[in-house]
C-alpha positions as CSV (number, residue, x, y, z in Angstrom):
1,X,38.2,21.5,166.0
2,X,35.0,19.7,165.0
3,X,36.1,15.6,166.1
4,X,38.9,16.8,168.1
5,X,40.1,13.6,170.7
6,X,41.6,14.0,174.0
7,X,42.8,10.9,175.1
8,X,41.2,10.7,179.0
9,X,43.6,9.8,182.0
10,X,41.7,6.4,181.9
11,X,42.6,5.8,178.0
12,X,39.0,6.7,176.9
13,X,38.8,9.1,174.0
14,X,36.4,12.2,174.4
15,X,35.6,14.6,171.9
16,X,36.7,18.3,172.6
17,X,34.4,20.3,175.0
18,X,35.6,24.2,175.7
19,X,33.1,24.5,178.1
20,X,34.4,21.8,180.8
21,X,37.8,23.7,180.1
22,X,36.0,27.3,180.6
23,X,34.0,25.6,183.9
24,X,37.6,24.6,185.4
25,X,39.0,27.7,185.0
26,X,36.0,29.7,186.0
27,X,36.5,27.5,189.3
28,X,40.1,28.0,190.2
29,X,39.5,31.7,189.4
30,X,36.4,32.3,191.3
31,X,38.1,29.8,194.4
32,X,41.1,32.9,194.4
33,X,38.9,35.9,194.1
34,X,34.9,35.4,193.7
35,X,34.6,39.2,192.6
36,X,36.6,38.5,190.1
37,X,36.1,39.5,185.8
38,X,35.4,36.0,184.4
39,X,35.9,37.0,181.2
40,X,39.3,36.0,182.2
41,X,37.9,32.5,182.0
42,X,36.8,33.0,178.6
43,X,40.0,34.3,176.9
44,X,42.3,31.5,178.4
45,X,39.6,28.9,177.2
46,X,40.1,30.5,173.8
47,X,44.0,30.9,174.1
48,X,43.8,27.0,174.8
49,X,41.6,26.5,172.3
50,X,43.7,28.0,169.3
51,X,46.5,26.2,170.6
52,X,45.7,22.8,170.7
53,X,44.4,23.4,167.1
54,X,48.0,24.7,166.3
55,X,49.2,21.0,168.1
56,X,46.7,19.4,166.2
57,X,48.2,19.8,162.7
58,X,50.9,17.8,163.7
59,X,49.3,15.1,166.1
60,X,45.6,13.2,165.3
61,X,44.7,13.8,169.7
62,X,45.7,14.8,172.5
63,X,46.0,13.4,176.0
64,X,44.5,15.2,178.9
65,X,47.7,15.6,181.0
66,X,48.8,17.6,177.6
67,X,45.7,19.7,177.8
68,X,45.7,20.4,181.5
69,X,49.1,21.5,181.0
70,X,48.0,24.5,178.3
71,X,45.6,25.3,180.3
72,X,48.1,25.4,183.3
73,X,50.7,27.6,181.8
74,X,48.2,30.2,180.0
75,X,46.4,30.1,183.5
76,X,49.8,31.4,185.1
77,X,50.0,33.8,183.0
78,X,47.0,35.2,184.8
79,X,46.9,34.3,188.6
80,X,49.4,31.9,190.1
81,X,47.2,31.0,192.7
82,X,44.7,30.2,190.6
83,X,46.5,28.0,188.6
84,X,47.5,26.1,191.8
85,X,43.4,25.7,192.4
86,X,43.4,24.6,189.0
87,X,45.6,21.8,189.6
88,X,44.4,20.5,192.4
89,X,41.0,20.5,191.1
């Protein structure tokens, strides 16, 4: 996913960075439980990850509202209340 775009809120492109994804998701999931396993964090990021590459054989980029809704759903499939953290972050 080398050159991967993600189309910024403010029309700017960006290249792909897991790492903001995996920061934002450690957040919401430490803001619901800060004992928590973040190795959580980790497999959503790569869930995410090998989706949008699965999106991106069919579409050159991607806008962030498209990517924070991934992350969103796969988020929910973990902690509900984290995912409502993550979306007000």
């Amino acid at each position: 996913m080398i050159g991967t775009l993600i189309i910024k809120r403010d029309g700017r492109l960006e290249k792909w960075n897991s790492d903001k994804i995996e920061s934002a998701v450690t957040r919401a999931l430490m803001a619901t439980d800060p004992g928590r396993d973040l190795s959580e964090a980790e497999d959503i990021t790569t869930t995410v990850a090998d989706q949008l590459e699965h999106l991106l054989e069919h579409i050159p980029e991607i806008s962030f509202s498209d990517l924070h809704d991934l992350v969103e759903v796969e988020l929910m499939k973990y902690d509900p209340h984290a995912t409502k953290n993550y979306i007000i972050y």
